[in-house]
PyMOL Python script that loads the backbone (N, CA, C, O; Angstrom):
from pymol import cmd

cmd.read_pdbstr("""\
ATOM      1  N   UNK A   1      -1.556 -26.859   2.053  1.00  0.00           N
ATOM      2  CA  UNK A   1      -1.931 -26.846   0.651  1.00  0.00           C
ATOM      3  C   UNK A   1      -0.682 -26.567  -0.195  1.00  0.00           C
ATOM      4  O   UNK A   1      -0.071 -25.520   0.018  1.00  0.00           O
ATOM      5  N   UNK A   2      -0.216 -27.494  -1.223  1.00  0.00           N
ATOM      6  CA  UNK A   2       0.404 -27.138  -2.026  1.00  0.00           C
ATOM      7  C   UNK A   2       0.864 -25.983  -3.096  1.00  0.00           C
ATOM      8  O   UNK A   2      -0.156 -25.732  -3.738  1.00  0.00           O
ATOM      9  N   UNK A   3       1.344 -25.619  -3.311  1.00  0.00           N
ATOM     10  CA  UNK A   3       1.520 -24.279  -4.385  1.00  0.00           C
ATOM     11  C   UNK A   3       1.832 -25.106  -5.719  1.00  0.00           C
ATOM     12  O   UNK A   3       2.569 -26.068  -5.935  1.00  0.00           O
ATOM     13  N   UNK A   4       0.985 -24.355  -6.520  1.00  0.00           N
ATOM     14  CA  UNK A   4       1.277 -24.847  -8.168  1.00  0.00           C
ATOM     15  C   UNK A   4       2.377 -24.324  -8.254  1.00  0.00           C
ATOM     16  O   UNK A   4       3.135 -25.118  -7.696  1.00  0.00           O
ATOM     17  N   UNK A   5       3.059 -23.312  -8.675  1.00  0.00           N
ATOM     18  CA  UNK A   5       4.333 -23.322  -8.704  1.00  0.00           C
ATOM     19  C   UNK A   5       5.493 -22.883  -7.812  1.00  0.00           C
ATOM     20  O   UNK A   5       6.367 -22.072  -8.119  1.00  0.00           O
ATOM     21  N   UNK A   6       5.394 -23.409  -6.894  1.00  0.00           N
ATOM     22  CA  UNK A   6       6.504 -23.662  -5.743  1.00  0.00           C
ATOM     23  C   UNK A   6       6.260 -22.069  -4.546  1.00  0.00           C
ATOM     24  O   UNK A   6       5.169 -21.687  -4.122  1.00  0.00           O
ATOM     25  N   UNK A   7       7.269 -21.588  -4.328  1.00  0.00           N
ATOM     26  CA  UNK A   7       7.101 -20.397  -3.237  1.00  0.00           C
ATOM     27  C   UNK A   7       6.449 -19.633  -3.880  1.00  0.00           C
ATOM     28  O   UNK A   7       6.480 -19.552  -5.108  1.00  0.00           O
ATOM     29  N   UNK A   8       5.657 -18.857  -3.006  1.00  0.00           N
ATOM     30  CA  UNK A   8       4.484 -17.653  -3.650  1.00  0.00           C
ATOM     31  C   UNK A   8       5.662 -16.485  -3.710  1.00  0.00           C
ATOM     32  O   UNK A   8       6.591 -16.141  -2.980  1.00  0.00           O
ATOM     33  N   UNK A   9       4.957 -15.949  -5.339  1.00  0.00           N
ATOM     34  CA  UNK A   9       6.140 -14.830  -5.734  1.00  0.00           C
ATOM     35  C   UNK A   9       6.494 -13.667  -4.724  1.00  0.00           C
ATOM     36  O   UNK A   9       7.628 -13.262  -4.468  1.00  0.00           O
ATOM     37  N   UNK A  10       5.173 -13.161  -4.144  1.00  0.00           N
ATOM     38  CA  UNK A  10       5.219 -12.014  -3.091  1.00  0.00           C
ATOM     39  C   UNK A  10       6.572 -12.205  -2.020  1.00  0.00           C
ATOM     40  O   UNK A  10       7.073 -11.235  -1.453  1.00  0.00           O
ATOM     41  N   UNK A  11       7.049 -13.555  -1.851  1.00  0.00           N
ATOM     42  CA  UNK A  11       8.145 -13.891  -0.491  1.00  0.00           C
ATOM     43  C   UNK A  11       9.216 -13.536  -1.377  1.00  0.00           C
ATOM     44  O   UNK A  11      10.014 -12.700  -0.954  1.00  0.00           O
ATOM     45  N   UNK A  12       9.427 -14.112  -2.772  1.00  0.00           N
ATOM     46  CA  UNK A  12      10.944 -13.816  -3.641  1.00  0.00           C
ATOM     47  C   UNK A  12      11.198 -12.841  -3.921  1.00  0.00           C
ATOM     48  O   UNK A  12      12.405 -12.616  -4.005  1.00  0.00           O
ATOM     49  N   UNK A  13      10.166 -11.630  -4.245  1.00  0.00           N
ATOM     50  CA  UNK A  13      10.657 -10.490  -4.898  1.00  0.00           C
ATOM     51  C   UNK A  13      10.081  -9.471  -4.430  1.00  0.00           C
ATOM     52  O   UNK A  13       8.901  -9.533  -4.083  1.00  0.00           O
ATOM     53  N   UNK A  14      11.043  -7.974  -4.302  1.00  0.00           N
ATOM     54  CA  UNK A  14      10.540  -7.494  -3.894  1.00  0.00           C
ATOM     55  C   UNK A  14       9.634  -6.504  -4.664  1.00  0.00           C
ATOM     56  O   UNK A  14      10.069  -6.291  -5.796  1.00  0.00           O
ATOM     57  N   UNK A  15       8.795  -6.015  -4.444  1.00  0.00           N
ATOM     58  CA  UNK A  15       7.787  -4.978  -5.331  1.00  0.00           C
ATOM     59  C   UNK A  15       8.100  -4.046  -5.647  1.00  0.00           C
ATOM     60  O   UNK A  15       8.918  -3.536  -4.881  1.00  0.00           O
ATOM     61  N   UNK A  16       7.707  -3.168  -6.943  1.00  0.00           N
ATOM     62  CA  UNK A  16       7.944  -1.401  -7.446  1.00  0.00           C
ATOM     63  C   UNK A  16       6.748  -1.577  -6.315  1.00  0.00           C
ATOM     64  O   UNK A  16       6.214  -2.591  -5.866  1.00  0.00           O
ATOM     65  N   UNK A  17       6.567  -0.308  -6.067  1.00  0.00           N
ATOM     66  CA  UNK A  17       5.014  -0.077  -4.999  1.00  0.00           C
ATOM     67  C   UNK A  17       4.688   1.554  -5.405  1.00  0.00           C
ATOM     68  O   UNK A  17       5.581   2.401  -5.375  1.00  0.00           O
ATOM     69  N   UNK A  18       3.709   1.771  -5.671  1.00  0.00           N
ATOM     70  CA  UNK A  18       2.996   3.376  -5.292  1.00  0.00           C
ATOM     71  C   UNK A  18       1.559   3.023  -4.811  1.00  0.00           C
ATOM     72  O   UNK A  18       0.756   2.109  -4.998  1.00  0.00           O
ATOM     73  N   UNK A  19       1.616   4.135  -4.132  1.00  0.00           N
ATOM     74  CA  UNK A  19       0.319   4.180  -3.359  1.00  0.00           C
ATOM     75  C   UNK A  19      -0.941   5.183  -3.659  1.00  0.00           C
ATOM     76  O   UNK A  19      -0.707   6.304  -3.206  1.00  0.00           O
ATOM     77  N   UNK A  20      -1.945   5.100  -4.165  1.00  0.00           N
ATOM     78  CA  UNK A  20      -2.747   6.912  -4.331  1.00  0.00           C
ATOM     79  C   UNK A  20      -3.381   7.216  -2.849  1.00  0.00           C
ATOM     80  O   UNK A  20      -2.944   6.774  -1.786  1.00  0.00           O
ATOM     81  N   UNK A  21      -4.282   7.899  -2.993  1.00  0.00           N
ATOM     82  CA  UNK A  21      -5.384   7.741  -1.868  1.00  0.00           C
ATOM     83  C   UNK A  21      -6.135   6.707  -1.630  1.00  0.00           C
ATOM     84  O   UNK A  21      -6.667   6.494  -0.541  1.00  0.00           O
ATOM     85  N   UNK A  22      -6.265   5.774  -2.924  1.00  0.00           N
ATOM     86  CA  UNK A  22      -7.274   4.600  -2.622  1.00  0.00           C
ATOM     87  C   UNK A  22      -6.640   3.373  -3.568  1.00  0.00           C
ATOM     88  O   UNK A  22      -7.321   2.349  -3.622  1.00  0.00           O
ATOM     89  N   UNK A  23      -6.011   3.388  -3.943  1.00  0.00           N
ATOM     90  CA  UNK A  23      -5.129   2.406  -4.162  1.00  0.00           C
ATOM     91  C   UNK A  23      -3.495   2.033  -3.915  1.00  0.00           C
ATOM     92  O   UNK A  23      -2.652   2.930  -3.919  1.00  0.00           O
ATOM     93  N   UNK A  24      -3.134   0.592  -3.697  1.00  0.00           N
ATOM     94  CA  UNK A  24      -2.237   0.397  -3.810  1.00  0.00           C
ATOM     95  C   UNK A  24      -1.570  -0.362  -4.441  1.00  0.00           C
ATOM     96  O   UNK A  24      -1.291  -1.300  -3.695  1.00  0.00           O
ATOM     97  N   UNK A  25      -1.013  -0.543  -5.708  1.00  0.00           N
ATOM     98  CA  UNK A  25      -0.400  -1.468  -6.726  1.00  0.00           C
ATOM     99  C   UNK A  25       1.050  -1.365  -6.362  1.00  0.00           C
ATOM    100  O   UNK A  25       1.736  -0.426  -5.959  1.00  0.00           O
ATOM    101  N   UNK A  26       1.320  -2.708  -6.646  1.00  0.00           N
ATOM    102  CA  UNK A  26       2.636  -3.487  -6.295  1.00  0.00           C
ATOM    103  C   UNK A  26       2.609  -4.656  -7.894  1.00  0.00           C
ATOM    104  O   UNK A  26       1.728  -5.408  -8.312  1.00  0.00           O
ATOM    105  N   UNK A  27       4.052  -4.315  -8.441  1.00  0.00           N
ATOM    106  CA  UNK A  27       4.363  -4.833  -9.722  1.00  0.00           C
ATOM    107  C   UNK A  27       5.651  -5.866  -9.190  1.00  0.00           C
ATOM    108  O   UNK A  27       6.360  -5.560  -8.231  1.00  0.00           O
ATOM    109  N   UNK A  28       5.748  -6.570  -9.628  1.00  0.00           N
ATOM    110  CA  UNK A  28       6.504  -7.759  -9.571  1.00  0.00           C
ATOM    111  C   UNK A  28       6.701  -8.308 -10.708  1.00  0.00           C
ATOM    112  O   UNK A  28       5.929  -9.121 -11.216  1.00  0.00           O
ATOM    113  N   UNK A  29       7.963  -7.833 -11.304  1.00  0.00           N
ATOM    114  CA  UNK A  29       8.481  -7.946 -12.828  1.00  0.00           C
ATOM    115  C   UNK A  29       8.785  -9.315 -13.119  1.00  0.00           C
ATOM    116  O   UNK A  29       8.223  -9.927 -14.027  1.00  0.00           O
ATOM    117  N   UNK A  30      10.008 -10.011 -12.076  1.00  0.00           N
ATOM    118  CA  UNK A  30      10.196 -11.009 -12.433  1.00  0.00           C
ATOM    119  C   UNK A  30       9.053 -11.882 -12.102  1.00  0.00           C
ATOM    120  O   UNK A  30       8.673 -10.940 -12.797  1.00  0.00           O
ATOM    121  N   UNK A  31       8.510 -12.348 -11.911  1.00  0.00           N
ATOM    122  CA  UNK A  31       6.611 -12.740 -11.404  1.00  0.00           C
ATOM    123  C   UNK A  31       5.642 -12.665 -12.361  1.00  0.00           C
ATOM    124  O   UNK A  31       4.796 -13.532 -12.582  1.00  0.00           O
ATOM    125  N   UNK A  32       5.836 -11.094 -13.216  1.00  0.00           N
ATOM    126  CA  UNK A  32       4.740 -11.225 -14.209  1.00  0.00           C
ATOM    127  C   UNK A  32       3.407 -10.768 -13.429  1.00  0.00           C
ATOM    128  O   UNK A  32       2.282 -10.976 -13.884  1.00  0.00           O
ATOM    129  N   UNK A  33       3.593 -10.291 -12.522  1.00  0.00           N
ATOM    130  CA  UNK A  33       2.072  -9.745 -11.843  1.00  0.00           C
ATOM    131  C   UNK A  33       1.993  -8.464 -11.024  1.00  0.00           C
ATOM    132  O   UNK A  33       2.812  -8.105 -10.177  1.00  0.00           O
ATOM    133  N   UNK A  34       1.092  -7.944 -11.333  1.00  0.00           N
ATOM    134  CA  UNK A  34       0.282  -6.727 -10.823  1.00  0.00           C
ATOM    135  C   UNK A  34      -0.548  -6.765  -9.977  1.00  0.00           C
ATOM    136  O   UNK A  34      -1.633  -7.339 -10.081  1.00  0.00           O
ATOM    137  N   UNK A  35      -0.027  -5.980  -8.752  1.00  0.00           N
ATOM    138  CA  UNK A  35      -1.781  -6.013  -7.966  1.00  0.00           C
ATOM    139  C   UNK A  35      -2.070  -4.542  -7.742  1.00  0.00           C
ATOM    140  O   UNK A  35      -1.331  -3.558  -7.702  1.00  0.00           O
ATOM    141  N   UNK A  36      -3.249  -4.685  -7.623  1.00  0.00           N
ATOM    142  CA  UNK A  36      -3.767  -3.998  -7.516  1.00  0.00           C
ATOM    143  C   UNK A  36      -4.951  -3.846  -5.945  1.00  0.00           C
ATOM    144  O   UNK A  36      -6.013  -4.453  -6.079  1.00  0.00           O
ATOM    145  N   UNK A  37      -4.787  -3.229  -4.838  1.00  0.00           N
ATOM    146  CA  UNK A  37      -5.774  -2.881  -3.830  1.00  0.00           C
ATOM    147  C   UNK A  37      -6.292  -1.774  -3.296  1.00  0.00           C
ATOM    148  O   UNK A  37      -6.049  -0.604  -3.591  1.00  0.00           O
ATOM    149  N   UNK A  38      -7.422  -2.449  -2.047  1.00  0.00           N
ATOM    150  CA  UNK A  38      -7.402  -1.048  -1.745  1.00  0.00           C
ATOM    151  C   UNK A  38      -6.873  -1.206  -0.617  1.00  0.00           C
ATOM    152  O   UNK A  38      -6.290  -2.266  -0.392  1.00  0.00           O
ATOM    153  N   UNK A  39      -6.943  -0.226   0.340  1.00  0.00           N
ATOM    154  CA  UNK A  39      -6.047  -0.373   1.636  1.00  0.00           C
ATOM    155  C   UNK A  39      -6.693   0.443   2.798  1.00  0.00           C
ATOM    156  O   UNK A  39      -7.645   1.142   2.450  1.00  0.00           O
ATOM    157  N   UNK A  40      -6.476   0.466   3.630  1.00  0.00           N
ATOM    158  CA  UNK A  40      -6.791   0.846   5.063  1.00  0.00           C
ATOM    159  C   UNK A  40      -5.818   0.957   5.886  1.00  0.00           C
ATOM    160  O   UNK A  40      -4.819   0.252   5.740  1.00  0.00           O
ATOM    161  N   UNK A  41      -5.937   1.989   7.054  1.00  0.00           N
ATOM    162  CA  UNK A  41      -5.141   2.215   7.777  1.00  0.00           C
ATOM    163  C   UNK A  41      -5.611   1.532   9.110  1.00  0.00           C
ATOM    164  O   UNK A  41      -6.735   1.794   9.538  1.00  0.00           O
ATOM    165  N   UNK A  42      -4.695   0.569   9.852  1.00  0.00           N
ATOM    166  CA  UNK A  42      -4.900   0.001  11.355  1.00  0.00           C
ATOM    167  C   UNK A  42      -4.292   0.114  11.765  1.00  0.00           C
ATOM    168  O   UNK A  42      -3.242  -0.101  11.160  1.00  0.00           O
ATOM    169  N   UNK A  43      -4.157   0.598  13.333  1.00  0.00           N
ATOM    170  CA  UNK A  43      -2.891   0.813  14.462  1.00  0.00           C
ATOM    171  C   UNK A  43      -1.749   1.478  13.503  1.00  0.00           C
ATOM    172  O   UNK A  43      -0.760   0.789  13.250  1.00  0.00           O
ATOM    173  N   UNK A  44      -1.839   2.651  13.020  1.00  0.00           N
ATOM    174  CA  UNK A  44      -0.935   3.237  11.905  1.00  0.00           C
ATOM    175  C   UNK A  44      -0.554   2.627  11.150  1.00  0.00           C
ATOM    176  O   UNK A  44       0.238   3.361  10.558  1.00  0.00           O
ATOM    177  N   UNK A  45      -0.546   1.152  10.423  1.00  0.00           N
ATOM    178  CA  UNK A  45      -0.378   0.122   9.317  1.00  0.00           C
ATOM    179  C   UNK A  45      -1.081   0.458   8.273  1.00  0.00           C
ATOM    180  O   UNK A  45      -2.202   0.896   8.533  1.00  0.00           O
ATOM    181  N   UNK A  46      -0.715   0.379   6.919  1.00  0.00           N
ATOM    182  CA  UNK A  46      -1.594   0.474   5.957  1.00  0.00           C
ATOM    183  C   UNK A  46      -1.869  -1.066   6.088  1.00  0.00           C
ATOM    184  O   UNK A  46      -1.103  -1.711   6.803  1.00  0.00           O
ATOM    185  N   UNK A  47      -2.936  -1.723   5.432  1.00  0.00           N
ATOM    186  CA  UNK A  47      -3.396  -3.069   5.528  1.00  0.00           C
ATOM    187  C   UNK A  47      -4.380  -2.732   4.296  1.00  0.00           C
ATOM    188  O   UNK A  47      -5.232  -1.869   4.086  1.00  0.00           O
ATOM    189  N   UNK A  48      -3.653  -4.239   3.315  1.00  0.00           N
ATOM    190  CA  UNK A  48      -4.336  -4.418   2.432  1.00  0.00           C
ATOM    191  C   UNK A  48      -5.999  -4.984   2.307  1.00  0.00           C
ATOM    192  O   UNK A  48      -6.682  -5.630   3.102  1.00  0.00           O
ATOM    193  N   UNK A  49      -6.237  -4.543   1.223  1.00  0.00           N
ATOM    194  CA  UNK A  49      -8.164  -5.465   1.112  1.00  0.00           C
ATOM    195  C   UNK A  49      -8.384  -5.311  -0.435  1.00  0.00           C
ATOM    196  O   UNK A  49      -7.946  -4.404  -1.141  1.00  0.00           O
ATOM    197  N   UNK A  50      -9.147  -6.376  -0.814  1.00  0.00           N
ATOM    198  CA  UNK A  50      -9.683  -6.666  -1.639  1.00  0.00           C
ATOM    199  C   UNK A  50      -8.813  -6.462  -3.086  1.00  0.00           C
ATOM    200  O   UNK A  50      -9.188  -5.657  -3.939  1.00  0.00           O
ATOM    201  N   UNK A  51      -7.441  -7.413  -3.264  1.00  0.00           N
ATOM    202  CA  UNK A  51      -6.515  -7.177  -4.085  1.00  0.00           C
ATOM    203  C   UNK A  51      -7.331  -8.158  -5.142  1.00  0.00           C
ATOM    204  O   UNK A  51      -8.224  -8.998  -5.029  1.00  0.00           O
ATOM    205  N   UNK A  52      -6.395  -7.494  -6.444  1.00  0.00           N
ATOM    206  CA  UNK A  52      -6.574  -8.249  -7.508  1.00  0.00           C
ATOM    207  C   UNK A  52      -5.286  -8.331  -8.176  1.00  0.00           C
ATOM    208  O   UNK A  52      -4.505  -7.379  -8.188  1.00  0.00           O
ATOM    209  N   UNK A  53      -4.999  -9.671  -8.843  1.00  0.00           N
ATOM    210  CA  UNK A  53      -3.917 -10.164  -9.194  1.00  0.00           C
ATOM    211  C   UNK A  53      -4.265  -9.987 -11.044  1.00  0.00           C
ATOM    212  O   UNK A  53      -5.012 -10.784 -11.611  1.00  0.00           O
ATOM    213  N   UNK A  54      -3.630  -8.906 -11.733  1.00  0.00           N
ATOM    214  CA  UNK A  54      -3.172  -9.475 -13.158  1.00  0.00           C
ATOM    215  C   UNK A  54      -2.049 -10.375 -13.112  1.00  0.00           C
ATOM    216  O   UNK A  54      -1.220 -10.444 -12.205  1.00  0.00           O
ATOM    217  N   UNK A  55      -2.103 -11.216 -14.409  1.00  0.00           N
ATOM    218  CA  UNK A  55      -0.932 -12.124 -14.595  1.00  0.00           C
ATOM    219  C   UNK A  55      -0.364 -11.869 -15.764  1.00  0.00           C
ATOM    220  O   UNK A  55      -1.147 -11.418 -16.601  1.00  0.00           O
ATOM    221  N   UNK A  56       0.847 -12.020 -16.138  1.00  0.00           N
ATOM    222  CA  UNK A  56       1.289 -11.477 -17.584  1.00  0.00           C
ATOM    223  C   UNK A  56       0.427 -12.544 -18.668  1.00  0.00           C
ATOM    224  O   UNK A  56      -0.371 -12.342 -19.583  1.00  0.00           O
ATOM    225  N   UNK A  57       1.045 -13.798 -18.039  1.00  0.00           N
ATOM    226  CA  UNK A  57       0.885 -14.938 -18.821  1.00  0.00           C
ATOM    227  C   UNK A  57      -0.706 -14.794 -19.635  1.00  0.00           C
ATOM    228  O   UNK A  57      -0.907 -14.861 -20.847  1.00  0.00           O
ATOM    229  N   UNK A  58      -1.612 -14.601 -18.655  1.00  0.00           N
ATOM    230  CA  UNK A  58      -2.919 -14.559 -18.523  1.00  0.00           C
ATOM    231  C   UNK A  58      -3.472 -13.364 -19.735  1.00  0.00           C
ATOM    232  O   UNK A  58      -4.169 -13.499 -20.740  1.00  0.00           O
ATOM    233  N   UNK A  59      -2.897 -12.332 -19.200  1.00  0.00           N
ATOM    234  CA  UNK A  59      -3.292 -11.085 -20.281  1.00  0.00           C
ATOM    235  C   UNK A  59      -2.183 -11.262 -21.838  1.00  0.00           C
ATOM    236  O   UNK A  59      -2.339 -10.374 -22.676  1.00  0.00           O
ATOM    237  N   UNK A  60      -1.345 -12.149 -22.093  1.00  0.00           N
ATOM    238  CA  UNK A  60      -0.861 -12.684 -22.668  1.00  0.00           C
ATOM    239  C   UNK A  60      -1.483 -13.519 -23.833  1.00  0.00           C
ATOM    240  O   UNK A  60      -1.271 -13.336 -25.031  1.00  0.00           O
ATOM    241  N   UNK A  61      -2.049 -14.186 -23.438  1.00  0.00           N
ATOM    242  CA  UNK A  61      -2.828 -15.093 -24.238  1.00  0.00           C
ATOM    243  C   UNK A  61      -4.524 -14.525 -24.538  1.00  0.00           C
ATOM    244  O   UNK A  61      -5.119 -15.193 -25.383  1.00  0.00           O
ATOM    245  N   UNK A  62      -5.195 -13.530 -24.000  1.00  0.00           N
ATOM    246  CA  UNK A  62      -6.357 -12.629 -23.997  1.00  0.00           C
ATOM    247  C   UNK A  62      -6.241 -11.049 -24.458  1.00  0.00           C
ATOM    248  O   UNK A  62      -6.693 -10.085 -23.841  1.00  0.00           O
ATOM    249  N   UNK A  63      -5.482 -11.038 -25.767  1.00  0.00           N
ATOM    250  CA  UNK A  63      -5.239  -9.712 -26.221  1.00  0.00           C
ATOM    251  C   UNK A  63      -6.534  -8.866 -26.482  1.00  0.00           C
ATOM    252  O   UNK A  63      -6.317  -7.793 -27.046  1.00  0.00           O
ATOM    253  N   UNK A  64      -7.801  -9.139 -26.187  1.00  0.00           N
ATOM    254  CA  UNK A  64      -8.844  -8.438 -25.835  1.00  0.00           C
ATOM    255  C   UNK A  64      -8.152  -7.597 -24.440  1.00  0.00           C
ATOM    256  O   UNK A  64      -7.703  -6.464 -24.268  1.00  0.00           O
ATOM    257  N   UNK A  65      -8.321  -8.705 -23.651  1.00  0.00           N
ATOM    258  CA  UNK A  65      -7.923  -7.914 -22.615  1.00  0.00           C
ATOM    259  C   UNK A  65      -6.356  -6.990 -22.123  1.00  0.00           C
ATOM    260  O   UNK A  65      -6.277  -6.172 -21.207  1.00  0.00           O
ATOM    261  N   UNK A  66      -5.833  -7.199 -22.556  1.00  0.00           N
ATOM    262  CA  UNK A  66      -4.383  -6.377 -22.562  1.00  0.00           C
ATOM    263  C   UNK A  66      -5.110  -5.307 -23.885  1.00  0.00           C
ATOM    264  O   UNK A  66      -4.571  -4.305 -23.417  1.00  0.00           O
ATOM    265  N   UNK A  67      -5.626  -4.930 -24.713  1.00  0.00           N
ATOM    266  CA  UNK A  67      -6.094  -4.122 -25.683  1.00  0.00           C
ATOM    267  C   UNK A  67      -7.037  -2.862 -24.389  1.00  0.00           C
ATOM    268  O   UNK A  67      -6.821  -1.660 -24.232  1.00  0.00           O
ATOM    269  N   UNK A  68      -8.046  -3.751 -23.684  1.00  0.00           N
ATOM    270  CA  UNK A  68      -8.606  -2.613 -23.149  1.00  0.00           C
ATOM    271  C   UNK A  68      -7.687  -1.832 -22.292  1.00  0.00           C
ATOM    272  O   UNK A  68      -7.519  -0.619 -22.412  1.00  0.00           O
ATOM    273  N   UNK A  69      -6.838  -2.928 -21.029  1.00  0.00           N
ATOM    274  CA  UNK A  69      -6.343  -2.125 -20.527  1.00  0.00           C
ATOM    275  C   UNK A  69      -5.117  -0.802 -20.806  1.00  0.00           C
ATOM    276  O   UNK A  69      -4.769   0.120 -20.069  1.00  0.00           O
ATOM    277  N   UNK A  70      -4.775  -1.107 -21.887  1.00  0.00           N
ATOM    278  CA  UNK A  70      -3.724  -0.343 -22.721  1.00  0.00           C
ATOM    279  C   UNK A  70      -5.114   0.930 -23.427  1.00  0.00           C
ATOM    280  O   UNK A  70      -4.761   2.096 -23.603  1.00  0.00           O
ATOM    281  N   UNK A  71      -6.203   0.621 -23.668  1.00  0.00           N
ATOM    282  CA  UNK A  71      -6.910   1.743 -23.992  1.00  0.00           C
ATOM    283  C   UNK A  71      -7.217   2.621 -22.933  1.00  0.00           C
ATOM    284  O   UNK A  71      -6.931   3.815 -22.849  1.00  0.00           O
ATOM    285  N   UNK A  72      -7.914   1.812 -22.022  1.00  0.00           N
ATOM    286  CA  UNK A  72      -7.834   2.862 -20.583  1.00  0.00           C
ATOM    287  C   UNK A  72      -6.952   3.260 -19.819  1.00  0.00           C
ATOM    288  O   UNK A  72      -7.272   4.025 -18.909  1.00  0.00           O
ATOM    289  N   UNK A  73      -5.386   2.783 -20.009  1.00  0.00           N
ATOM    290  CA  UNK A  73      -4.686   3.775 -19.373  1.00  0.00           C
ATOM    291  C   UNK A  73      -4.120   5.036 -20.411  1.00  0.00           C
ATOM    292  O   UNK A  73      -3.528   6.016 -19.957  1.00  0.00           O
ATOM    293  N   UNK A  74      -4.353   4.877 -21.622  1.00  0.00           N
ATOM    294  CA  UNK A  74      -4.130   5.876 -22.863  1.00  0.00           C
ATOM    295  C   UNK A  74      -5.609   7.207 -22.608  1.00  0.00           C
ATOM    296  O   UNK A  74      -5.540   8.423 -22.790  1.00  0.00           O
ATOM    297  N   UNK A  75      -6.747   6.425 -22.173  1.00  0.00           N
ATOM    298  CA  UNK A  75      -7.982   7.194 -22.043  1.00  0.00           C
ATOM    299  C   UNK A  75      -7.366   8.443 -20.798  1.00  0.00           C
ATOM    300  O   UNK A  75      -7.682   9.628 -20.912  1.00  0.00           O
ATOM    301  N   UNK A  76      -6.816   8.133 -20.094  1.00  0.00           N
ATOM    302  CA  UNK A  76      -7.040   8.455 -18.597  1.00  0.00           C
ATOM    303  C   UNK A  76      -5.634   9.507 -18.849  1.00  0.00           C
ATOM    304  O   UNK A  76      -5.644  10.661 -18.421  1.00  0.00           O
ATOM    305  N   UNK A  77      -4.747   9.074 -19.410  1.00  0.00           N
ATOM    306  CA  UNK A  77      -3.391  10.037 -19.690  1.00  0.00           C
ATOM    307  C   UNK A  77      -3.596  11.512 -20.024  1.00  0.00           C
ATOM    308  O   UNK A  77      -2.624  12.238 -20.233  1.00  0.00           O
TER     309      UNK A  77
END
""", "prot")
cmd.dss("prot")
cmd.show_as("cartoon", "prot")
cmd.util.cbc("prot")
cmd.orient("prot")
């Protein structure tokens, strides 16, 4: 299967990363994307599940949505 835009960003760059207890987000500046998962531990590996991809571009053009999330991380501070 082809890639819309050429190599998937995750292989070019490498990630900021923090981890909590139940999440793990990985930012990829030059990329423009955020993920966000949860994770599990196998054979001592953390192993990702059920990620979600923000996109800059995306929350870019949906200032509803870049509005909430900028409210809920102001809520939570």
């Amino acid at each position: 299967m082809a890639r819309r835009y050429g190599e998937a960003y995750w292989t070019k760059e490498q990630p900021i990363e923090v981890k909590t207890k139940r999440v793990w987000l990985s930012y990829f500046p030059q990329a423009g994307k955020l993920q966000l998962a949860t994770y599990f531990k196998k054979d001592g590996e953390d192993i990702r599940a059920k990620v979600v991809t923000l996109d800059q571009e995306d929350i870019a053009l949906h200032p509803e949505a870049r509005d909430l999330i900028l409210r809920a991380l102001e809520d939570w501070r």
